[in-house]
N, C-alpha and C positions, 0 to 999 in steps of 0.2 A: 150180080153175085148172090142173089137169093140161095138159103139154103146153103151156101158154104159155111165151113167152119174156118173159123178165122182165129188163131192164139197171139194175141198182142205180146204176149212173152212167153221163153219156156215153161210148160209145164202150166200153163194158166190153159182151163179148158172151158169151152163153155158151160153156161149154167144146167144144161140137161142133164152135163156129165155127174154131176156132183149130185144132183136131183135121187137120178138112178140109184145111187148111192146111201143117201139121206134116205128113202123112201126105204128101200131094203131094210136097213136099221130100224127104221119107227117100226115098220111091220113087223120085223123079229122082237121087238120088244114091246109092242104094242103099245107104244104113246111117241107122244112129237120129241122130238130131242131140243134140248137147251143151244141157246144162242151157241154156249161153249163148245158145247158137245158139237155141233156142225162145221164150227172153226176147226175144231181137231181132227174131227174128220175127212174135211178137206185138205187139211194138210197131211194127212197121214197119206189120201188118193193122191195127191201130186206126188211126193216123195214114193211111194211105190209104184205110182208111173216112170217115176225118172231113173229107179233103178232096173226097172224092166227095159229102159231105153238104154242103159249102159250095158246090160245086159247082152241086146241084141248086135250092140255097136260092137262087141266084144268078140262074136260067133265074125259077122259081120269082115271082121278087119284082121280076123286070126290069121295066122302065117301056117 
């Protein structure tokens, strides 16, 4: 299973995800972000992942 992405639970992604992320950020502000700062921001990537997933579930299951 090399190379799979595997989510032990909802919305938990792998570390790359969040990377991408993080890295973007530093770059636009040009310095490393705070312990805090990367927690919130991971949290803030799950929760606008999971509304993009209700989202699609939504189109998805419409009548």
């Amino acid at each position: 299973m090399e190379g799979d992405v595997i989510m032990n639970h909802p919305f938990e992604y792998p570390e790359i995800f969040y990377n991408e992320v993080i890295h973007y950020l530093e770059s636009r502000w040009e310095r490393r972000l705070t312990n805090h700062e990367r927690h919130v921001l991971i949290e803030g990537y799950r929760y606008g992942r999971m509304i993009e997933a209700e989202a699609e579930l939504k189109i998805l299951y419409a009548d």
